[in-house]
C-alpha beads as a LAMMPS data file, in Angstrom:
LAMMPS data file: protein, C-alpha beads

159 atoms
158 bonds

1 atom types
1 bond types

-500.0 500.0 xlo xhi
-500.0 500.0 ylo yhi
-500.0 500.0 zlo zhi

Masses

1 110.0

Atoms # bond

1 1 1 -27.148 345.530 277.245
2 1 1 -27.102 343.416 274.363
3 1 1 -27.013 344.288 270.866
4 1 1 -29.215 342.658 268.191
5 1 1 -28.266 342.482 264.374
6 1 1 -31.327 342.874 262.332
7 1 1 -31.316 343.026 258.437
8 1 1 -34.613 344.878 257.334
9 1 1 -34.720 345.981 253.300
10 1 1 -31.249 344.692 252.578
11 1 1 -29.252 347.035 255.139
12 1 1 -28.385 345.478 258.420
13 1 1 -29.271 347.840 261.116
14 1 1 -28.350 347.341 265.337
15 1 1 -30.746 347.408 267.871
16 1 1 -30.563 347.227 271.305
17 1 1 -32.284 344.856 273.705
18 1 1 -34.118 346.423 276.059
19 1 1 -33.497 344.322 279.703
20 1 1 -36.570 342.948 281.351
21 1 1 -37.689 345.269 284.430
22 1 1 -39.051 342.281 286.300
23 1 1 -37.374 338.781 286.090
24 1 1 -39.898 336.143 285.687
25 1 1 -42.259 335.027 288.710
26 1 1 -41.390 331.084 289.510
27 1 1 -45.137 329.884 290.879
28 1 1 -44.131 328.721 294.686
29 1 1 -46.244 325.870 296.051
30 1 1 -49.558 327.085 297.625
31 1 1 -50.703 325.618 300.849
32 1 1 -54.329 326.246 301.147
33 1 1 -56.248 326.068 304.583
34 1 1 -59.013 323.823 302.977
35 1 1 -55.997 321.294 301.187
36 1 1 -54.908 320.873 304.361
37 1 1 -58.076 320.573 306.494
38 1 1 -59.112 317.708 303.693
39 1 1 -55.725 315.861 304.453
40 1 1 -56.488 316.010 308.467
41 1 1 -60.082 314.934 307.729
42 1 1 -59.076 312.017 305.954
43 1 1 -56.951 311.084 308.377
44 1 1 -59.539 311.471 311.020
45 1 1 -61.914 309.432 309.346
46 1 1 -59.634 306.670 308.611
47 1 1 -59.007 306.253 312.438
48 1 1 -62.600 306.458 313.148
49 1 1 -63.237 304.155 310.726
50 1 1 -60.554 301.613 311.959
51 1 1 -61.578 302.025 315.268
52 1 1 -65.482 300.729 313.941
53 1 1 -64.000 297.755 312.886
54 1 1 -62.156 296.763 315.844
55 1 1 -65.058 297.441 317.621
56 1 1 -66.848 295.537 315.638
57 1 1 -64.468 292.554 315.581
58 1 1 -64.404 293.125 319.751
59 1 1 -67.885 292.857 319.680
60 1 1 -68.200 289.387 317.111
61 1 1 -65.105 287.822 319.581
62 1 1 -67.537 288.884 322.917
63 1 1 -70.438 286.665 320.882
64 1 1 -68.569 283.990 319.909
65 1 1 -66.656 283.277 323.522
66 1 1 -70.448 283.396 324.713
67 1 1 -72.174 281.071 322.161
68 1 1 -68.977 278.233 323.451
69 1 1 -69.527 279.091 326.763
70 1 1 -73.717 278.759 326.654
71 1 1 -72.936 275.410 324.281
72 1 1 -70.373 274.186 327.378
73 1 1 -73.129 274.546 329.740
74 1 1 -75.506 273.323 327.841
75 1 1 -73.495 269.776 327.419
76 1 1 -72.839 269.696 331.327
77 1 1 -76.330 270.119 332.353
78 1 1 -77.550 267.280 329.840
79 1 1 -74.610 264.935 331.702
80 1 1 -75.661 266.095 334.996
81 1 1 -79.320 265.992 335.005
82 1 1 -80.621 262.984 334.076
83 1 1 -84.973 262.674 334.210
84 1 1 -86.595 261.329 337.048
85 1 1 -89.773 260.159 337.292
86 1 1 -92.280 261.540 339.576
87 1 1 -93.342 260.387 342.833
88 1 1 -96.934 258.725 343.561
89 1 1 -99.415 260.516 344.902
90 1 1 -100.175 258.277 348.412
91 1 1 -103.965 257.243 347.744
92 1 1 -104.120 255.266 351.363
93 1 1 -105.594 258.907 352.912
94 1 1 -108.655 260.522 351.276
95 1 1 -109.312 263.772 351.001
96 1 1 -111.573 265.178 353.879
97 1 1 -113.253 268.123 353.017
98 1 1 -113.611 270.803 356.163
99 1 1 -115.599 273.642 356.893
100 1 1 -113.366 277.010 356.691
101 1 1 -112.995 277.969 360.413
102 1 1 -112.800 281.799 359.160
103 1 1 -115.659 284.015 359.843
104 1 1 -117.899 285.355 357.361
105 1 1 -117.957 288.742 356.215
106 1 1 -120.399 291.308 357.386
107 1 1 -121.856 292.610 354.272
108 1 1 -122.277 296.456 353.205
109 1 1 -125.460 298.158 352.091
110 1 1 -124.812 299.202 348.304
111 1 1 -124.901 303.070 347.821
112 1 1 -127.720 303.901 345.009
113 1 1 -127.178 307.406 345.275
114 1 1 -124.527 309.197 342.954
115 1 1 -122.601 311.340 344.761
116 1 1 -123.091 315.187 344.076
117 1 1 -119.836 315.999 342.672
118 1 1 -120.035 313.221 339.646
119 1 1 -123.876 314.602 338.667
120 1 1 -124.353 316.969 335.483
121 1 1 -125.652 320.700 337.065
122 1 1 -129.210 319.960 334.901
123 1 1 -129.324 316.589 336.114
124 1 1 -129.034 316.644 340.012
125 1 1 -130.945 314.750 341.989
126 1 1 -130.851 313.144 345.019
127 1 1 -132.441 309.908 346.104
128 1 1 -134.465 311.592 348.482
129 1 1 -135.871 313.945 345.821
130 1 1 -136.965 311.159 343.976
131 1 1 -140.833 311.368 343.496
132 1 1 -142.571 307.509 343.427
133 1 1 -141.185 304.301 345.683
134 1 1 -137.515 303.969 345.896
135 1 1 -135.819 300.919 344.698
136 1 1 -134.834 301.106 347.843
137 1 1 -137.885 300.351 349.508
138 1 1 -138.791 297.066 347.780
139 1 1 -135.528 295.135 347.824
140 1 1 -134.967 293.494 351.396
141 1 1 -131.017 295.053 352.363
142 1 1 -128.179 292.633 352.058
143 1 1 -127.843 292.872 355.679
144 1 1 -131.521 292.069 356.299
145 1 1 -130.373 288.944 354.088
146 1 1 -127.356 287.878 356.115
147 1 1 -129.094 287.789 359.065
148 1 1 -132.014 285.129 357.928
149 1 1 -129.413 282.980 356.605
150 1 1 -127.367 283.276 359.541
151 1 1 -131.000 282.248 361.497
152 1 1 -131.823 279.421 358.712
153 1 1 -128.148 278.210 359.131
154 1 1 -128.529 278.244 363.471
155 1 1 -131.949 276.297 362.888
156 1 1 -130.347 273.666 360.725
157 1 1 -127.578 272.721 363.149
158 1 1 -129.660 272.387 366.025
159 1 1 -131.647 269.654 364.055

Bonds

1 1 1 2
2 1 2 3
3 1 3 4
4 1 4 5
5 1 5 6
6 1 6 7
7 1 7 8
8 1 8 9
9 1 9 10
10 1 10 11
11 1 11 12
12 1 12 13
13 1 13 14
14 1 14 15
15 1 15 16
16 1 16 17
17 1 17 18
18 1 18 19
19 1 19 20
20 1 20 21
21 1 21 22
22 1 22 23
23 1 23 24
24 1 24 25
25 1 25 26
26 1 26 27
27 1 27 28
28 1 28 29
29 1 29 30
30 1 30 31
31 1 31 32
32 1 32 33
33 1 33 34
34 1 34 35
35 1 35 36
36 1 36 37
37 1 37 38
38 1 38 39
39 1 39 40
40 1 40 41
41 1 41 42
42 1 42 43
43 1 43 44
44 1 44 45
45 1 45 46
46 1 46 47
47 1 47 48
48 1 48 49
49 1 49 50
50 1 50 51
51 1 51 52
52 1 52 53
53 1 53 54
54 1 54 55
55 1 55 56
56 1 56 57
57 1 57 58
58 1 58 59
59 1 59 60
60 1 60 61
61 1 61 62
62 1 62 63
63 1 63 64
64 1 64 65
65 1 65 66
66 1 66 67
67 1 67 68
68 1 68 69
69 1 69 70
70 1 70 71
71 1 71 72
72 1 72 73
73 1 73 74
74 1 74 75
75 1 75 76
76 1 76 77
77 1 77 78
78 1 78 79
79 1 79 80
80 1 80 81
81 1 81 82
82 1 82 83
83 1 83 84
84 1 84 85
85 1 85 86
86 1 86 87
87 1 87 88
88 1 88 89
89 1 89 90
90 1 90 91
91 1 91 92
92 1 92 93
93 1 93 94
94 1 94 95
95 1 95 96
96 1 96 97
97 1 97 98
98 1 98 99
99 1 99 100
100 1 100 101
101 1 101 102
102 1 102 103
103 1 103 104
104 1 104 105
105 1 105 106
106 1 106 107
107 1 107 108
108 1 108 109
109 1 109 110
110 1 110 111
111 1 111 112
112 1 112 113
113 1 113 114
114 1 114 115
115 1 115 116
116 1 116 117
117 1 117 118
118 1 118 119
119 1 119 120
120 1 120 121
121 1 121 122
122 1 122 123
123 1 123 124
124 1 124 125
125 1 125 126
126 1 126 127
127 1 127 128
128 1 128 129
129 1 129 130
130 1 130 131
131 1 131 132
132 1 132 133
133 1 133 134
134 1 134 135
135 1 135 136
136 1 136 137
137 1 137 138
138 1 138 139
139 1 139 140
140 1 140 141
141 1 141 142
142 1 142 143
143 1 143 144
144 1 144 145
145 1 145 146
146 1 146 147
147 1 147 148
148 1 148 149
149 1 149 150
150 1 150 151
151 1 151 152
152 1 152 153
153 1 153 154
154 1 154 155
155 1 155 156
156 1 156 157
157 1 157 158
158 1 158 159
């Protein structure tokens, strides 16, 4: 213990010093989780960030080595291929237009009627129901056609 001198009212009187009950805290260094997940983070991000630009520098190398190699081709085709002028038509044989030797084709009678399953429900009707001449009745069928022309055509080559 140590002893203290203290002069209060002009008589000196001794106290004692009382010893501390705790010594003093040092602060220690703290290490927090988020401190050191920032650190790793940054690290992270530097790498990704470094591998970006090689890509990137990859990728500008790749186009570069292309554009020279399209430009290289480029010059050999213009010293290979030179222009040459096309050939003449031979005009010493006209043109002699011949009659197709493929047979004609047999046409089909058109189908006026819609079928059943594409009518509205108010709306069906059949082309038999139809009160009144058909259209059918007063156009001549396309195969009624064929066969005239066919006959017209037979008539004119035995003249």
């Amino acid at each position: 213990m140590e002893e203290l001198l203290v002069e209060a009212e002009g008589a000196q009187q001794i106290c004692l010093i009382k010893p501390p009950v705790k010594k003093n805290n040092i602060p220690i260094d703290l290490k927090l989780h988020s401190d050191i997940r920032a650190v790793e983070r940054a690290r992270f991000a530097h790498q990704i960030a470094e591998k970006r630009r090689l890509i990137k520098q990859y990728k500008m190398e790749r186009e570069r080595q292309q554009k020279l190699e399209e430009e290289e081709e480029i010059k050999r085709l213009r010293k290979e291929l030179i222009p040459k002028a096309q050939l003449m038509p031979y005009f010493d044989r006209p043109f002699v237009a011949r009659r197709s030797k493929k047979q004609p084709t047999v046409p089909r009678e058109p189908k006026f009627c819609i079928p059943r399953h594409k009518t509205i429900k108010c709306c069906r009707m059949s082309c038999n129901d139809m009160s009144g001449p058909s259209l059918l009745q007063h156009l001549p069928s396309s195969v009624e056609k064929a066969e005239a022309l066919y006959q017209q055509r037979g008539q004119l080559k035995e003249e």
